[in-house]
C-alpha atoms as one frame of an Amber mdcrd trajectory, in Angstrom:
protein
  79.849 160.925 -50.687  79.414 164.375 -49.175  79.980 166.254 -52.237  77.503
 164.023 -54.239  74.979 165.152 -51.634  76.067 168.442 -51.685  75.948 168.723
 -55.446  72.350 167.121 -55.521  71.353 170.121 -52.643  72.722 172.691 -55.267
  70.587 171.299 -58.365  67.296 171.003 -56.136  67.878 174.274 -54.999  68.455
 175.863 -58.697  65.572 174.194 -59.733  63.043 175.171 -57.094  64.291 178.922
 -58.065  64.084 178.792 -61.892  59.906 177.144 -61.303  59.562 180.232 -59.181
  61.266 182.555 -61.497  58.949 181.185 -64.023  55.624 181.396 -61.937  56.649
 185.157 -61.230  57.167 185.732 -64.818  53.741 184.990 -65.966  52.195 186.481
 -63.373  54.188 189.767 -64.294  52.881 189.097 -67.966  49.438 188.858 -67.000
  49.471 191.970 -64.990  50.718 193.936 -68.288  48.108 192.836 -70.254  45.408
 193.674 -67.800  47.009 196.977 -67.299  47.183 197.729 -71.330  43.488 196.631
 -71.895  42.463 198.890 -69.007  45.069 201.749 -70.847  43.225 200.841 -73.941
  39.324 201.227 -72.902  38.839 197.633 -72.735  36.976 195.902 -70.207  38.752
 194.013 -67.041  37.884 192.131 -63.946  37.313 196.010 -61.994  35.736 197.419
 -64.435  32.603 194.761 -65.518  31.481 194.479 -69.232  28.140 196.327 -69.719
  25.929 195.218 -72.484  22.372 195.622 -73.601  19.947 198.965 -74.287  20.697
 202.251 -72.381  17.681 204.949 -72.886  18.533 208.809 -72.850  16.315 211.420
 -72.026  18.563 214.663 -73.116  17.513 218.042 -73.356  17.267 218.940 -77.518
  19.806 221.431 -76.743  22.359 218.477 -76.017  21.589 216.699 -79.114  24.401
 217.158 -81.451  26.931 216.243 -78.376  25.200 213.512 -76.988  24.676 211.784
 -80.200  28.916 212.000 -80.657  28.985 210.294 -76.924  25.972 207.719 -77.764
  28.419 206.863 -80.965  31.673 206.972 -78.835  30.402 205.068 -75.562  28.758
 202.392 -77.819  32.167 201.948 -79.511  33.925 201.972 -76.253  30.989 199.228
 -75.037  30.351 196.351 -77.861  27.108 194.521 -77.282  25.385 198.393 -75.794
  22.964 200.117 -77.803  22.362 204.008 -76.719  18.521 205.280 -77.272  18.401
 208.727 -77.588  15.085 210.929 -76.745  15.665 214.720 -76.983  12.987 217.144
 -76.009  12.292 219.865 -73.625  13.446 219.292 -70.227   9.995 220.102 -68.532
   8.472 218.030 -71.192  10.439 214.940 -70.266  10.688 215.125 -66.771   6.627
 214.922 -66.835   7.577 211.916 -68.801   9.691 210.399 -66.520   7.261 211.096
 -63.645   4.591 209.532 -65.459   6.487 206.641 -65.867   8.100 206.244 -69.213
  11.246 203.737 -69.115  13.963 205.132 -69.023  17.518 205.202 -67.489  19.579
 208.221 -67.754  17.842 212.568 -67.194  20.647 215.015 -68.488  18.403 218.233
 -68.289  18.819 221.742 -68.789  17.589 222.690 -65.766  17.946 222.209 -61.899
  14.513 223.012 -61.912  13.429 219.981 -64.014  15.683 217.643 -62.652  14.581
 218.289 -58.734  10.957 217.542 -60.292  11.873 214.185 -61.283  14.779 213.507
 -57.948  11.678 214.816 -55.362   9.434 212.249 -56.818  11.994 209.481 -55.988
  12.672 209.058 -59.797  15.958 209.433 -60.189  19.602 209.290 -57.858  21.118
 212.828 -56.642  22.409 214.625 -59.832  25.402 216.204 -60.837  26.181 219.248
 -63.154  28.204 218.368 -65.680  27.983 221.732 -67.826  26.879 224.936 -68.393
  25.061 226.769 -71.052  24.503 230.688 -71.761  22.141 232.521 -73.778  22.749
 234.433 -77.534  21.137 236.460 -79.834  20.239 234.591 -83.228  19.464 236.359
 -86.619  18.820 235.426 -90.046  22.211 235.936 -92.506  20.557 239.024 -93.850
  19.485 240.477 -91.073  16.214 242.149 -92.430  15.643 244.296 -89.170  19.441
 245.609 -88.311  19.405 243.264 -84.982  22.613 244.775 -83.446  22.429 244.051
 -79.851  20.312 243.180 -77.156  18.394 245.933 -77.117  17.079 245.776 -80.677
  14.675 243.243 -79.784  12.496 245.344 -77.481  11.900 247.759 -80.768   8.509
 248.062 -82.203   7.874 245.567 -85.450  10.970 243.300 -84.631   9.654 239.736
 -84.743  11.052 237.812 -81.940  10.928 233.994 -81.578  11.346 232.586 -77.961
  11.140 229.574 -76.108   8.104 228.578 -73.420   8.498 230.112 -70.058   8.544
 226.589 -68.736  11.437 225.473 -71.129  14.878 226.029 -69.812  15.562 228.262
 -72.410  12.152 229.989 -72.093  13.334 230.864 -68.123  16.958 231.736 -68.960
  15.406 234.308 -71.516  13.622 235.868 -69.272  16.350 236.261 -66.835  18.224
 237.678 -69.113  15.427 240.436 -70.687  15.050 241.230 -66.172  18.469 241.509
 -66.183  18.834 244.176 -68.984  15.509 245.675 -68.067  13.662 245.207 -71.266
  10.098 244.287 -72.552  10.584 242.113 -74.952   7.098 240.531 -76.603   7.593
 237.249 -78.580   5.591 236.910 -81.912   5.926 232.979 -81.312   6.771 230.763
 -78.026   8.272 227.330 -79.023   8.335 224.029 -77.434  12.470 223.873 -77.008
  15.499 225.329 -78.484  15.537 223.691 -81.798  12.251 224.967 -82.937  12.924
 228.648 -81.913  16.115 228.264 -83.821  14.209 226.385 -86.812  11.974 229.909
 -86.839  15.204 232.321 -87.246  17.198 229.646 -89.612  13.869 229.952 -91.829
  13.667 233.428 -91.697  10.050 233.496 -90.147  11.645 236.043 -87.311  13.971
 238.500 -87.024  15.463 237.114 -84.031  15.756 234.258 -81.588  17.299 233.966
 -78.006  18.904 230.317 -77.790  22.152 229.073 -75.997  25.643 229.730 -77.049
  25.775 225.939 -78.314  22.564 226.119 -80.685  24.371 229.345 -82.498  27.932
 228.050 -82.789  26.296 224.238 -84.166  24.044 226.099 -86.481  26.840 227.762
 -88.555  26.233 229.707 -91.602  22.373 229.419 -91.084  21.971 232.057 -88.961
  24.186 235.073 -87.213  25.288 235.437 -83.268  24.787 238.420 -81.721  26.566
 237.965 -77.952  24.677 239.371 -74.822  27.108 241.450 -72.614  28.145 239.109
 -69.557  26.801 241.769 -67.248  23.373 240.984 -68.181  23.803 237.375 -69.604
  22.883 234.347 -68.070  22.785 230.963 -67.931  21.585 227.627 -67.400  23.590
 224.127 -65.563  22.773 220.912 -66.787  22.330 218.165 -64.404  22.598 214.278
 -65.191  21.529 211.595 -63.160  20.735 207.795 -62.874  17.015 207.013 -62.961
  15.827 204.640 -60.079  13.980 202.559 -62.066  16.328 202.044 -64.598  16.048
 199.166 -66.231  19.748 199.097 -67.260  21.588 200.575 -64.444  25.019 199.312
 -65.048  24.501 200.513 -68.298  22.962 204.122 -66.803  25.927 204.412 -64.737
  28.400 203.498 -67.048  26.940 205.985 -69.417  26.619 209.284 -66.939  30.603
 208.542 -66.148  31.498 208.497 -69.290  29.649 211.769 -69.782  31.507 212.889
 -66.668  35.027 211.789 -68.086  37.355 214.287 -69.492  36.734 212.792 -72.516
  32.872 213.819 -72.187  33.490 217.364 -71.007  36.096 217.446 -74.189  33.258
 216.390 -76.619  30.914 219.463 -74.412  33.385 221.983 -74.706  34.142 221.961
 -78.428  30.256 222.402 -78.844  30.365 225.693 -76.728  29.571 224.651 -73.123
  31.100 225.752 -70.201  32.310 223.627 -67.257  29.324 223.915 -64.560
């Protein structure tokens, strides 16, 4: 009689373990899935899916990259649809102060992006790159534009950027720097136009960033400023506070932020900020 209990004890016993052998198996199998989606960009219960419209304001000068992270983050994000609206920084910050929607500010400038944060329009910023300036010339070269220097001479047609455009103010810096005169036969409204005038040979030369050179290719030639009189420009990002996708917004700027973003940056030319 006792070993018929004893035996029965023994069976209960084995069979309470293998249930809880069981229960800790699945839970173990649930925990690698959520671990490989997470390994694999997906979505889990930390990281919240984000979905709907996220609206850009980006600085032209970021427009080749940021369209690559628009494409990426939207593939990353199913059901989110990046709107992109390049332009000069001082431009759209006046936009954004006068109220036009919108949910993430990656400008060129400090300067800019302290005219939209002191007006309660956007979160505290962070730099997430750097930019410096270059010489740009047409592939001929009509004028002989060696260096820096060349564009202070007399009948050299120079094409620069607004003084109140990022890379109308980094210009300058640079022409103080150097301690040169240089006149401008035309002042555009951002980057991409003053490179537009050099790429159609309607100058001789154009100061732009680093970035605009290297992405135009063939179209025109780069002429580096010495780093002892070059200089340059960080680019700030932020959340807007009236976003009206801020999950979105904030998904967005970290993605920008993730080595992934600063891998996409750097292969266009930027530097880390």
């Amino acid at each position: 009689m006792h070993r018929r209990i004893l035996a029965i004890g023994v069976c209960a016993a084995a069979a309470v373990m293998l249930v809880a052998g069981c229960s800790s198996s699945s839970k173990g199998s649930t925990g690698t899935t959520s671990t490989s989606t997470a390994a694999s960009g997906g979505v889990t219960s930390s990281a919240p899916a984000v979905s709907g419209t996220v609206t850009v304001f980006a600085a032209a000068s970021l427009q080749g990259t940021f369209t690559t992270l628009a494409r990426q983050f939207e593939t990353a994000h199913p059901g989110v649809t990046v709107k992109l609206n390049f332009g000069a920084s001082s431009a759209l910050a006046l936009q954004i102060n006068q109220g036009a929607p919108a949910d993430v500010f990656a400008s060129a400038s400090a300067r800019n992006m302290t005219q939209v944060t002191n007006a309660g329009g956007a979160s505290p910023s962070t730099n997430f790159v750097k930019n410096a300036m270059e010489v740009a010339v047409p592939p001929s070269n009509p004028t002989h534009v060696t260096a820096l220097a060349d564009l202070a001479k007399p009948g050299v047609k120079i094409a620069l950027c607004q003084a109140q455009v990022p890379c109308g103010a980094t210009a300058a810096k640079v022409f103080t720097n150097a301690k040169l005169t240089v006149k401008a036969v035309t002042l555009e409204a951002d980057v991409k136009s003053t490179l537009a005038k050099v790429e159609l040979n309607e100058v001789d030369a154009g100061v732009v960033y680093v970035t605009d050179v290297k992405a135009a290719g063939s179209k025109v030639k780069g002429i580096e400023i010495p780093a002892d009189v070059n200089a340059s420009t960080a680019y700030p990002i932020a959340v807007l506070t009236k976003a009206p996708n801020s999950a979105a917004a904030q998904a967005f700027t970290a993605y920008v932020l993730s080595p992934e973003g600063q891998r996409v940056l750097a292969a266009a030319g930027f530097e880390k900020p």
